[in-house]
PDBQT receptor file of N, H, CA, C and O in Angstrom, charges set to zero:
ATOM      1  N   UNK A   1      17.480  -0.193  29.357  1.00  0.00    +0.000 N 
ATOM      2  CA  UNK A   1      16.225   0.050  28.672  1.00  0.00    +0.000 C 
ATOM      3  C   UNK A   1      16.074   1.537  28.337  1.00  0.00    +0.000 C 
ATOM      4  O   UNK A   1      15.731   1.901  27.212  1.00  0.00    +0.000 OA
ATOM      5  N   UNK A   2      16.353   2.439  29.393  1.00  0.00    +0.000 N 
ATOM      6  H   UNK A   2      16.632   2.144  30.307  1.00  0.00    +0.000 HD
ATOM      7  CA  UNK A   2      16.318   3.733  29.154  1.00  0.00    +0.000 C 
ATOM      8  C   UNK A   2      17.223   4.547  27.927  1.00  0.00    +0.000 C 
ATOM      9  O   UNK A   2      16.967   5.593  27.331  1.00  0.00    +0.000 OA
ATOM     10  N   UNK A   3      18.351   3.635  27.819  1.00  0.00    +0.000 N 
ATOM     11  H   UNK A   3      18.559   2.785  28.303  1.00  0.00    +0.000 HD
ATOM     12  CA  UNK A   3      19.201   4.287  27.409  1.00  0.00    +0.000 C 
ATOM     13  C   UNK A   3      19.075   3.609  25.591  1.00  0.00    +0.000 C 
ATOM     14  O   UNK A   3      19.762   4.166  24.735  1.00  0.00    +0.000 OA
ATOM     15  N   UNK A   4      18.268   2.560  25.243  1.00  0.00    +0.000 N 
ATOM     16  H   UNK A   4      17.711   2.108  25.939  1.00  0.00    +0.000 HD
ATOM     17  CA  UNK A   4      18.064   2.542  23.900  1.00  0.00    +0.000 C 
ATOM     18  C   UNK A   4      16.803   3.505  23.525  1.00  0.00    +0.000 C 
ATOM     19  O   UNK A   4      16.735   4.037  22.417  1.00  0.00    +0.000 OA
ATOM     20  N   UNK A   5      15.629   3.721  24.717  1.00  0.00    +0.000 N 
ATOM     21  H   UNK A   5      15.685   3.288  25.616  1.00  0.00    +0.000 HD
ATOM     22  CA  UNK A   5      14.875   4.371  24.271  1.00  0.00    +0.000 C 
ATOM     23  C   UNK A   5      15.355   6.027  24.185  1.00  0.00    +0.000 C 
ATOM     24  O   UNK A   5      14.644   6.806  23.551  1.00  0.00    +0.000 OA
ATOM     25  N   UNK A   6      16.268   6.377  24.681  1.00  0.00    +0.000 N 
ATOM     26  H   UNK A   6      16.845   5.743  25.196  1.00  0.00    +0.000 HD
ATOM     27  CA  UNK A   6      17.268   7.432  24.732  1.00  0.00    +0.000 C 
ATOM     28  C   UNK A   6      17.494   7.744  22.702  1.00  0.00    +0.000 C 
ATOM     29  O   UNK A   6      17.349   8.791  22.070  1.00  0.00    +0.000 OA
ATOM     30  N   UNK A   7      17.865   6.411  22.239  1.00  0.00    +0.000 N 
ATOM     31  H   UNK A   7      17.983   5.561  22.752  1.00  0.00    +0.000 HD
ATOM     32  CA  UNK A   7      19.142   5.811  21.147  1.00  0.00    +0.000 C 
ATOM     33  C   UNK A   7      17.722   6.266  20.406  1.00  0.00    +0.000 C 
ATOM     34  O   UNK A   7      17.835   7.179  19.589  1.00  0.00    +0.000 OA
ATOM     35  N   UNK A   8      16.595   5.792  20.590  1.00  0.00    +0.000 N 
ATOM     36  H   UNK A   8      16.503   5.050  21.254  1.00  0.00    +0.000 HD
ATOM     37  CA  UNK A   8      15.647   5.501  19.426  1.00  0.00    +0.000 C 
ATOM     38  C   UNK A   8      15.039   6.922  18.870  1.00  0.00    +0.000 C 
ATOM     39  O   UNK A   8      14.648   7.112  17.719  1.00  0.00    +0.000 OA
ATOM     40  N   UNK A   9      15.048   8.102  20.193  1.00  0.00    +0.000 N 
ATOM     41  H   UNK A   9      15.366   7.948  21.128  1.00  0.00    +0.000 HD
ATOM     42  CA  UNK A   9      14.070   9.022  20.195  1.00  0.00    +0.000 C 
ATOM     43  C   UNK A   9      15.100  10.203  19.442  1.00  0.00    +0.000 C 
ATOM     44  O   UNK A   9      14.624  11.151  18.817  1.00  0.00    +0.000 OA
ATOM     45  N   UNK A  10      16.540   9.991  19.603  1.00  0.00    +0.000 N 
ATOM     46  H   UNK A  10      16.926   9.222  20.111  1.00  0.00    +0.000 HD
ATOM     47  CA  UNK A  10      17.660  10.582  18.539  1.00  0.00    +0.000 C 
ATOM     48  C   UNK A  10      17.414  10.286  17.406  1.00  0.00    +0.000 C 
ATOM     49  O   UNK A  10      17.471  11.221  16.608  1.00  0.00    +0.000 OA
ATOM     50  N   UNK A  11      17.043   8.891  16.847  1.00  0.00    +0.000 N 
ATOM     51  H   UNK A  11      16.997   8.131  17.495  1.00  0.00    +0.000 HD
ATOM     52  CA  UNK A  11      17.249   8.237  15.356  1.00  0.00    +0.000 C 
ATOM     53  C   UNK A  11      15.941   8.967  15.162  1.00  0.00    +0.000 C 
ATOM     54  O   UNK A  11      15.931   9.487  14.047  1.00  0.00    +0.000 OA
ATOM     55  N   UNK A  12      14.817   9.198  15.857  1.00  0.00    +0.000 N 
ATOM     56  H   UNK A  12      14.825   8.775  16.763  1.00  0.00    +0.000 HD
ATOM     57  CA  UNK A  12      13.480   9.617  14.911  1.00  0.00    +0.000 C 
ATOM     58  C   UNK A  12      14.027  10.923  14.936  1.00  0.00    +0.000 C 
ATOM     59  O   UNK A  12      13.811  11.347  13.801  1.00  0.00    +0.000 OA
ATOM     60  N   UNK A  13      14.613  11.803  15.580  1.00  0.00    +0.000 N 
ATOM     61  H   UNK A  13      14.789  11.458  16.502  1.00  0.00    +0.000 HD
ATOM     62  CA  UNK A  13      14.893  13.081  15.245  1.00  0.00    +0.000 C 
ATOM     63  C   UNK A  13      15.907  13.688  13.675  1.00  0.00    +0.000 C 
ATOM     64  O   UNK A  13      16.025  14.705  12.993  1.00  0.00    +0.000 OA
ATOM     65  N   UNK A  14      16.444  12.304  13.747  1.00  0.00    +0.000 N 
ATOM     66  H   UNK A  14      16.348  11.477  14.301  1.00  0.00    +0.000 HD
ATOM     67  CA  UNK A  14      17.043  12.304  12.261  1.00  0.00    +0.000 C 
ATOM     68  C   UNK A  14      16.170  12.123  11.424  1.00  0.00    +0.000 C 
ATOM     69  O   UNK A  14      16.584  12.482  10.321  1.00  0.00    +0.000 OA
ATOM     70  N   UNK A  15      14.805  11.611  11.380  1.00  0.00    +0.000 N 
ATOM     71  H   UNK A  15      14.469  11.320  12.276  1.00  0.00    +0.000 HD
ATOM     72  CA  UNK A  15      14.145  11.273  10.278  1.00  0.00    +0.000 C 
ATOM     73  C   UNK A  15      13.481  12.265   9.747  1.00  0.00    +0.000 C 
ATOM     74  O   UNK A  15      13.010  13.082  10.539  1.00  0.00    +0.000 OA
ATOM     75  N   UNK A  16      13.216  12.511   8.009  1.00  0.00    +0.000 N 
ATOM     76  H   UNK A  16      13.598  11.847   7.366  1.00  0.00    +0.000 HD
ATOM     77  CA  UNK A  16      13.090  13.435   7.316  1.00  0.00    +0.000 C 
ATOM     78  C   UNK A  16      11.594  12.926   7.253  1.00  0.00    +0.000 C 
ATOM     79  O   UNK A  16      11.344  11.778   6.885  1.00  0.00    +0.000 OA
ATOM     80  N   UNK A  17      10.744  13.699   7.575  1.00  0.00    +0.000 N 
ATOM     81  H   UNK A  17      10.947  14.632   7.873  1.00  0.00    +0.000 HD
ATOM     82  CA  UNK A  17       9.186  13.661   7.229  1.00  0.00    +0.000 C 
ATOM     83  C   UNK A  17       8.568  13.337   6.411  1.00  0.00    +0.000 C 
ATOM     84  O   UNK A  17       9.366  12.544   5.911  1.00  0.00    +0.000 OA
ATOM     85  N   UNK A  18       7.353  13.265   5.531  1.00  0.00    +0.000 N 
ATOM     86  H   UNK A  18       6.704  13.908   5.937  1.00  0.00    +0.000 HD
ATOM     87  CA  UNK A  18       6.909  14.220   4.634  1.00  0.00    +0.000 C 
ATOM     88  C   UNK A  18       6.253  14.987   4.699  1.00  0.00    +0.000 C 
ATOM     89  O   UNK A  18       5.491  14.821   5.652  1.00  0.00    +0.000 OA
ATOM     90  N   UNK A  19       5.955  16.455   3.799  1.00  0.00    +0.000 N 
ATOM     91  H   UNK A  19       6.574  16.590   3.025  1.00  0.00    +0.000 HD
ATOM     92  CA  UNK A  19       4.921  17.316   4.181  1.00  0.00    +0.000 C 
ATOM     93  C   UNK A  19       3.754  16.976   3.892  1.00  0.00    +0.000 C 
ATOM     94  O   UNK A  19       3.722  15.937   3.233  1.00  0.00    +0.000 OA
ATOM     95  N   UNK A  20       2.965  17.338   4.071  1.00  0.00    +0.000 N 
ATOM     96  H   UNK A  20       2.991  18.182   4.607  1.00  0.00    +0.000 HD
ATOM     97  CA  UNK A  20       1.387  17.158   4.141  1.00  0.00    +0.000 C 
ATOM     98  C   UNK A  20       0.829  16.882   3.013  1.00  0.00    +0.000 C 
ATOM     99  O   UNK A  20       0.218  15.848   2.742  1.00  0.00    +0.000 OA
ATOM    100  N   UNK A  21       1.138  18.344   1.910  1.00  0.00    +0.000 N 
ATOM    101  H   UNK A  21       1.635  19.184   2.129  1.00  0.00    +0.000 HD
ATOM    102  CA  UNK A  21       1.011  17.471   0.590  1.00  0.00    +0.000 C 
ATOM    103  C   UNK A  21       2.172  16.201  -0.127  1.00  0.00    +0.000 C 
ATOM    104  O   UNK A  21       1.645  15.379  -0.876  1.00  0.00    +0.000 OA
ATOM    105  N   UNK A  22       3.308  16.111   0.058  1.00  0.00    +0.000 N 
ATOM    106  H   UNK A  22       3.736  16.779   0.666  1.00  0.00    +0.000 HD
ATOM    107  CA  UNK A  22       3.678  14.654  -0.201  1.00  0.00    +0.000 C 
ATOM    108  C   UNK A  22       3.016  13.523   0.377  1.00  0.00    +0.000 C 
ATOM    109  O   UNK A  22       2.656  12.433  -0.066  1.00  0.00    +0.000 OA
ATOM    110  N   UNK A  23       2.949  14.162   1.636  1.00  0.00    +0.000 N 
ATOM    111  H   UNK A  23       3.241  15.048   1.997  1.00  0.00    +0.000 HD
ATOM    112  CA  UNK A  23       2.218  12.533   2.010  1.00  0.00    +0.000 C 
ATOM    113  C   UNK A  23       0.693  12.112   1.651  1.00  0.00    +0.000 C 
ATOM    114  O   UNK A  23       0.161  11.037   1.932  1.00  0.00    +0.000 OA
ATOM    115  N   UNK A  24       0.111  13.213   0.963  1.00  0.00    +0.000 N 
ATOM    116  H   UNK A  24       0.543  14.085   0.735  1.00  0.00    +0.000 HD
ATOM    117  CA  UNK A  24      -1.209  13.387   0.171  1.00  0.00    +0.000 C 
ATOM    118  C   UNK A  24      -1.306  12.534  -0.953  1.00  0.00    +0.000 C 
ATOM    119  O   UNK A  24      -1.950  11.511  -1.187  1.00  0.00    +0.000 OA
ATOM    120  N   UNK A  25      -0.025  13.628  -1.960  1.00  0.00    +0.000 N 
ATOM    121  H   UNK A  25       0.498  14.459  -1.769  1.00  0.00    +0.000 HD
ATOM    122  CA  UNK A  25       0.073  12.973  -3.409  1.00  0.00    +0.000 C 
ATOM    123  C   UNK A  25       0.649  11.312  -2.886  1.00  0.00    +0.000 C 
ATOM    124  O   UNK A  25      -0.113  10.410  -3.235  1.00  0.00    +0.000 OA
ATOM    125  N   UNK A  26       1.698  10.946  -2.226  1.00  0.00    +0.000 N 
ATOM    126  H   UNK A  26       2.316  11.679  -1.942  1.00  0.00    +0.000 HD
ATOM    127  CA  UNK A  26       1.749   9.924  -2.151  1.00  0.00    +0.000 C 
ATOM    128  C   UNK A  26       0.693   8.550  -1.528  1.00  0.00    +0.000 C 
ATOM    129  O   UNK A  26       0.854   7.341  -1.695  1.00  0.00    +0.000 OA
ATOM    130  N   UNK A  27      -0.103   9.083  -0.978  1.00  0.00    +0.000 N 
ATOM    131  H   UNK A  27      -0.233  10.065  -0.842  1.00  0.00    +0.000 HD
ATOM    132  CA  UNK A  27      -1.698   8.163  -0.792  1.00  0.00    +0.000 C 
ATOM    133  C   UNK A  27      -2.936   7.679  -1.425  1.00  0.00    +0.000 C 
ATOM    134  O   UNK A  27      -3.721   6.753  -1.221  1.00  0.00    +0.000 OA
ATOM    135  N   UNK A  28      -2.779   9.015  -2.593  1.00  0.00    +0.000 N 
ATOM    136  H   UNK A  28      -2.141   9.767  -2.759  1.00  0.00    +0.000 HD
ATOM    137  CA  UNK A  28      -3.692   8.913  -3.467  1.00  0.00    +0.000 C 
ATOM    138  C   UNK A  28      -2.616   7.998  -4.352  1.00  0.00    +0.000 C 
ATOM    139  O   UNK A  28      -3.129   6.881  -4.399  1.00  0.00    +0.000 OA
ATOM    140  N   UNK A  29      -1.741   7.983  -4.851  1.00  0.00    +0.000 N 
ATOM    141  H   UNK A  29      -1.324   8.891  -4.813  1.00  0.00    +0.000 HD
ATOM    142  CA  UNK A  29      -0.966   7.131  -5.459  1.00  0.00    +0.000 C 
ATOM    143  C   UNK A  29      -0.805   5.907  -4.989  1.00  0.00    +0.000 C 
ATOM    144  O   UNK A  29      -0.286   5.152  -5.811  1.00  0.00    +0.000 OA
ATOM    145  N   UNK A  30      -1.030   5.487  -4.082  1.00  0.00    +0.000 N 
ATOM    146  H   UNK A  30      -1.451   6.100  -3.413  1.00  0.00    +0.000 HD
ATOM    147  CA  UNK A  30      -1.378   4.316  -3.434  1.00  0.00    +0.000 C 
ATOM    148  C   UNK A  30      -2.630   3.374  -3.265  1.00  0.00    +0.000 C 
ATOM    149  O   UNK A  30      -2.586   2.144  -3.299  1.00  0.00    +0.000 OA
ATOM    150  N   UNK A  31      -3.894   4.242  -3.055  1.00  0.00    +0.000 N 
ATOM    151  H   UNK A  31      -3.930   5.241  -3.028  1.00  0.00    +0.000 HD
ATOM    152  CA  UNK A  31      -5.220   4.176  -3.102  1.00  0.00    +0.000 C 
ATOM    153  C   UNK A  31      -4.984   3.954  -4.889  1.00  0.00    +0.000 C 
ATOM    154  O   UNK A  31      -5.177   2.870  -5.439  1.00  0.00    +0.000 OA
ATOM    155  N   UNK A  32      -4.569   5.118  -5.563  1.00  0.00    +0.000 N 
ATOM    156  H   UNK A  32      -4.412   5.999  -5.116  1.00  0.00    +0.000 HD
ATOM    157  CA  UNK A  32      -5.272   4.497  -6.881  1.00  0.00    +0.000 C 
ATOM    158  C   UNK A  32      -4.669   3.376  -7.300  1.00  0.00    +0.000 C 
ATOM    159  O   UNK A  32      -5.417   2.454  -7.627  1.00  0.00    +0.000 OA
ATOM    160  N   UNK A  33      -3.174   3.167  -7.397  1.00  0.00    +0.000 N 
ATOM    161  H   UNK A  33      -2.567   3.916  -7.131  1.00  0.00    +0.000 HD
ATOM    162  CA  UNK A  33      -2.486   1.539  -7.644  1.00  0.00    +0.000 C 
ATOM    163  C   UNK A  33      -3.427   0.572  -7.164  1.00  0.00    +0.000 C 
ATOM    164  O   UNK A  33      -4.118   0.109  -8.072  1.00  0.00    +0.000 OA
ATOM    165  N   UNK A  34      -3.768  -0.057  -5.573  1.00  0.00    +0.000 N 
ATOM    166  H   UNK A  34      -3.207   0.319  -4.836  1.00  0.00    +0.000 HD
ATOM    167  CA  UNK A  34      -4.504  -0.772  -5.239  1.00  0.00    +0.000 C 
ATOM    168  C   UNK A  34      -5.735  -1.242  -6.123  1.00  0.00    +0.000 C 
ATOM    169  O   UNK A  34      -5.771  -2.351  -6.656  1.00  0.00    +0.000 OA
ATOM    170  N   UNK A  35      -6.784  -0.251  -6.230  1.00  0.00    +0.000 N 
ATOM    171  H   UNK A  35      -6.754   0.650  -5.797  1.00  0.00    +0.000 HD
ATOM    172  CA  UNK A  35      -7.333  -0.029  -6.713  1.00  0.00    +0.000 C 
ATOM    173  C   UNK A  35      -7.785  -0.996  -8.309  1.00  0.00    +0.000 C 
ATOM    174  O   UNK A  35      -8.534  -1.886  -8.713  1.00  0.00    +0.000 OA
ATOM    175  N   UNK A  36      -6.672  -0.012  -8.780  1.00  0.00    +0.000 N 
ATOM    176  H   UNK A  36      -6.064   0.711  -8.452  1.00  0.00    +0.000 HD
ATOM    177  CA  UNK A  36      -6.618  -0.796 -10.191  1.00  0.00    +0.000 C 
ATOM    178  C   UNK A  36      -5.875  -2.283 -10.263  1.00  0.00    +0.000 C 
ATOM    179  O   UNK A  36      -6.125  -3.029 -11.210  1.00  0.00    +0.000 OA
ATOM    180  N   UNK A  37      -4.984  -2.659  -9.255  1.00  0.00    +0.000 N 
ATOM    181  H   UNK A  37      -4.780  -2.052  -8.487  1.00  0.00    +0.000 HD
ATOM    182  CA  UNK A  37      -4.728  -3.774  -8.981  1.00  0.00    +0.000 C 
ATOM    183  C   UNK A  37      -6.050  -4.737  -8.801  1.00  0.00    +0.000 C 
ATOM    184  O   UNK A  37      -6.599  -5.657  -9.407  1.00  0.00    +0.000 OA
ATOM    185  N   UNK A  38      -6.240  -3.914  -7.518  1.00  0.00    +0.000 N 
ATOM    186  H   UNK A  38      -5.795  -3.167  -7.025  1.00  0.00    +0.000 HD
ATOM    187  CA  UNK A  38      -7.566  -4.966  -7.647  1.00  0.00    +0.000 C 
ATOM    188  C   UNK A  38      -8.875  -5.434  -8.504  1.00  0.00    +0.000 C 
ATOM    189  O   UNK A  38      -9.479  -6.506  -8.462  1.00  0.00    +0.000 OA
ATOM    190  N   UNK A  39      -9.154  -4.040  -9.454  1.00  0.00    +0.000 N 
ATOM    191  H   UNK A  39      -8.663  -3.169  -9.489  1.00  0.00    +0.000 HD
ATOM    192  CA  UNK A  39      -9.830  -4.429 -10.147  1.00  0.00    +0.000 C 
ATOM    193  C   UNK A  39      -9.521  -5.683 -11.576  1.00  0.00    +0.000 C 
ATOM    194  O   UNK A  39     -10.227  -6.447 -12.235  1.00  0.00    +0.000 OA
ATOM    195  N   UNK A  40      -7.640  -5.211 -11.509  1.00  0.00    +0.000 N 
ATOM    196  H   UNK A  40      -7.067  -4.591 -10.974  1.00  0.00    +0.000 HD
ATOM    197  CA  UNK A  40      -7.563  -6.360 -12.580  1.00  0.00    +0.000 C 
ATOM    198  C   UNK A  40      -7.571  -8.087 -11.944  1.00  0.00    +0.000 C 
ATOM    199  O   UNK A  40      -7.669  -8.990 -12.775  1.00  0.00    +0.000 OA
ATOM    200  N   UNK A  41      -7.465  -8.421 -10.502  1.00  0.00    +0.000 N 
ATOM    201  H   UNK A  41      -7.385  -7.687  -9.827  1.00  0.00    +0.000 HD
ATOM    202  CA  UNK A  41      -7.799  -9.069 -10.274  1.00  0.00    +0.000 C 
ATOM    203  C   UNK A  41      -9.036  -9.791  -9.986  1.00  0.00    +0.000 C 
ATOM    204  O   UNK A  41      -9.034 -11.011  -9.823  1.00  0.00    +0.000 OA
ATOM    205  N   UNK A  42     -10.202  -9.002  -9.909  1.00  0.00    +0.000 N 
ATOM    206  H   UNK A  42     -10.204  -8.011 -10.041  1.00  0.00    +0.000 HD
ATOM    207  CA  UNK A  42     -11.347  -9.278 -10.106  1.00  0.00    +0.000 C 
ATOM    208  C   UNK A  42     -12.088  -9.741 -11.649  1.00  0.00    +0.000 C 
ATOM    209  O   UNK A  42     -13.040 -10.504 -11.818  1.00  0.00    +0.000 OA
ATOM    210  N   UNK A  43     -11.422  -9.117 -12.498  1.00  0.00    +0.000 N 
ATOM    211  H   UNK A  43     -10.649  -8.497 -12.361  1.00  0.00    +0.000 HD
ATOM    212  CA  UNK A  43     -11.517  -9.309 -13.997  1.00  0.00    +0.000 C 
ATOM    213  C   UNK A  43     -10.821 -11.026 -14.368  1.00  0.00    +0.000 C 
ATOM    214  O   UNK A  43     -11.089 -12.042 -15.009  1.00  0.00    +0.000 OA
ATOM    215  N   UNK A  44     -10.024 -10.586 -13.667  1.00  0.00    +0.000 N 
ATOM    216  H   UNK A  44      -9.806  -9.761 -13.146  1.00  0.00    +0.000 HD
ATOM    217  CA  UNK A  44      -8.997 -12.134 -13.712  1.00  0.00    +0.000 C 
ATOM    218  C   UNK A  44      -9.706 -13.542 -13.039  1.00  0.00    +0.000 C 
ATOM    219  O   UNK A  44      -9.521 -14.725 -13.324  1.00  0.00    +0.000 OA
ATOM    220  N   UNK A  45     -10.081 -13.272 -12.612  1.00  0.00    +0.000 N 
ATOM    221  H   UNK A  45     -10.231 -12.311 -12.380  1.00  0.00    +0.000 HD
ATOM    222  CA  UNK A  45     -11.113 -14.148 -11.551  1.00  0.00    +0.000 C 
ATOM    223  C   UNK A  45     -12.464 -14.246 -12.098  1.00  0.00    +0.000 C 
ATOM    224  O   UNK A  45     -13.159 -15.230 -11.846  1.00  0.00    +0.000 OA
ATOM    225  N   UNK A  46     -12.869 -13.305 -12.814  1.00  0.00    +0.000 N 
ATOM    226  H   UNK A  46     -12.305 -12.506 -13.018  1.00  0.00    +0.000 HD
ATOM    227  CA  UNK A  46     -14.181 -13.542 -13.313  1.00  0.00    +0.000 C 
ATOM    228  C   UNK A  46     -14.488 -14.598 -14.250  1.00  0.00    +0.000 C 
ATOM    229  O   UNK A  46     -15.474 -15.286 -14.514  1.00  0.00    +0.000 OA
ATOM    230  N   UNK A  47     -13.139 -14.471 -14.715  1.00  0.00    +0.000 N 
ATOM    231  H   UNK A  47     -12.338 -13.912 -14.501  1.00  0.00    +0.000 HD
ATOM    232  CA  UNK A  47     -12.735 -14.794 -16.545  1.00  0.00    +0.000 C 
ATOM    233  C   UNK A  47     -12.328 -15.948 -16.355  1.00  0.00    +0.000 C 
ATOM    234  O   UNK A  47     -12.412 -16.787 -17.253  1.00  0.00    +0.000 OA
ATOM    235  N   UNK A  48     -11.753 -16.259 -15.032  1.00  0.00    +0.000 N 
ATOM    236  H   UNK A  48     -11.685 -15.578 -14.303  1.00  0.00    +0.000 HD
ATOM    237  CA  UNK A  48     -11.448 -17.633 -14.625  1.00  0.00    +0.000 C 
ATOM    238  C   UNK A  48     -12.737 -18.448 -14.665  1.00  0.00    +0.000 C 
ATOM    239  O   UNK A  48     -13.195 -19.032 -15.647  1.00  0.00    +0.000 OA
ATOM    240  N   UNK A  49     -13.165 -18.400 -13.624  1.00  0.00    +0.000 N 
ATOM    241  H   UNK A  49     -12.793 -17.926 -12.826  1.00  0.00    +0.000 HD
ATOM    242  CA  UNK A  49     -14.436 -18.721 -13.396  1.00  0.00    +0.000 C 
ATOM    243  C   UNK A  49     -15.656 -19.095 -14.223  1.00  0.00    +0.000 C 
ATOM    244  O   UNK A  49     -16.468 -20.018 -14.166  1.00  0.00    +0.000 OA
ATOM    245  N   UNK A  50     -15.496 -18.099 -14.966  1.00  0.00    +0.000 N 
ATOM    246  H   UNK A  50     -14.837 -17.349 -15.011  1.00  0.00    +0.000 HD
ATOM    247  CA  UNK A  50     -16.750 -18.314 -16.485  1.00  0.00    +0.000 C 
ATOM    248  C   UNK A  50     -16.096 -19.600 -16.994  1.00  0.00    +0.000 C 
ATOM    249  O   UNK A  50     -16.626 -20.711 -17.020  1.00  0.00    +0.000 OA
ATOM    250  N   UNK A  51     -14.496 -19.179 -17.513  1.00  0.00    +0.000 N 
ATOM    251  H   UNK A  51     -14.067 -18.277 -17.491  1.00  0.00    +0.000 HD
ATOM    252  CA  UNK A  51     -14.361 -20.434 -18.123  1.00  0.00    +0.000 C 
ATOM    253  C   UNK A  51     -14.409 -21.822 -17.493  1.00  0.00    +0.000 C 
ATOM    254  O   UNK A  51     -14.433 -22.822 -18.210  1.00  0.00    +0.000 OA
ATOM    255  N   UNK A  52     -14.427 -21.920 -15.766  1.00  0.00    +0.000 N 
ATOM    256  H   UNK A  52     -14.408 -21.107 -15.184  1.00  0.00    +0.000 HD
ATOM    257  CA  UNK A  52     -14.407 -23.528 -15.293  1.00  0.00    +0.000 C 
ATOM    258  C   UNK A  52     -15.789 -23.586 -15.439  1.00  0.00    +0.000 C 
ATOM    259  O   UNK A  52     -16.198 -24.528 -16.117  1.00  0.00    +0.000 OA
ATOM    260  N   UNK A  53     -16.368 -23.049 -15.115  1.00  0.00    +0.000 N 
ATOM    261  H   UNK A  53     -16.036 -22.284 -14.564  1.00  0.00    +0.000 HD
ATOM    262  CA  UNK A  53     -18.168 -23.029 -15.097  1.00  0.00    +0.000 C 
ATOM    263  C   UNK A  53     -18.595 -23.325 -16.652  1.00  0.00    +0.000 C 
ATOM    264  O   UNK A  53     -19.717 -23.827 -16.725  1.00  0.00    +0.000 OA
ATOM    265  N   UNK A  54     -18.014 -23.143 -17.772  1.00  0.00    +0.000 N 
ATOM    266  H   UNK A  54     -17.103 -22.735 -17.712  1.00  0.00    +0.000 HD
ATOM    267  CA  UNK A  54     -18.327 -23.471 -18.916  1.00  0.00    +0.000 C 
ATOM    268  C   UNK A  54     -17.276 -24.541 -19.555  1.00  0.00    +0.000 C 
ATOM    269  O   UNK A  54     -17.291 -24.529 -20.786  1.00  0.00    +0.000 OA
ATOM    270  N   UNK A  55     -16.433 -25.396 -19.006  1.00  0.00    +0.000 N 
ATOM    271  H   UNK A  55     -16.421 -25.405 -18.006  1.00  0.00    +0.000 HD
ATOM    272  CA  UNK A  55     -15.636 -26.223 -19.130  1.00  0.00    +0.000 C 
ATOM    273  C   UNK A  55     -16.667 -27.286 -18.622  1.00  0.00    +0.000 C 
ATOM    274  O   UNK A  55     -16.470 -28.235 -19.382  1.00  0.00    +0.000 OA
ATOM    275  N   UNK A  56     -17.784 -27.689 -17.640  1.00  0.00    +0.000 N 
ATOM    276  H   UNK A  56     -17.944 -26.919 -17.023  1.00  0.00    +0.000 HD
ATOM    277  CA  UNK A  56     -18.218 -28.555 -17.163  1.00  0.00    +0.000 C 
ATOM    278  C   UNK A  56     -19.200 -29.157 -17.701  1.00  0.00    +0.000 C 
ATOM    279  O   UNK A  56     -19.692 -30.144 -17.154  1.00  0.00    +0.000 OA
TER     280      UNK A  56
């Protein structure tokens, strides 16, 4: 047991970070994708909807 957590705490020492602002710009790039994802799914759904509601 000791000796993979040994293995694991080497492999994170290999791992390359990001800095503060990458990991910034890359969140807001994330937040805004979502975002607009979701709003086109809400549009999509609306539009659905109107039309079963006016199909009846």
């Amino acid at each position: 047991m000791f000796k993979f957590l040994k293995e694991v705490v080497a492999e994170m020492k290999k791992v390359s970070w990001p800095t503060m602002p990458e990991l910034l710009k890359k969140t807001a790039i994330v937040i805004f994708s979502v975002s607009l994802l979701m709003g086109f799914i809400y549009l999509l759904d609306l539009g659905i909807s109107t039309l079963i509601r006016n199909l009846k």
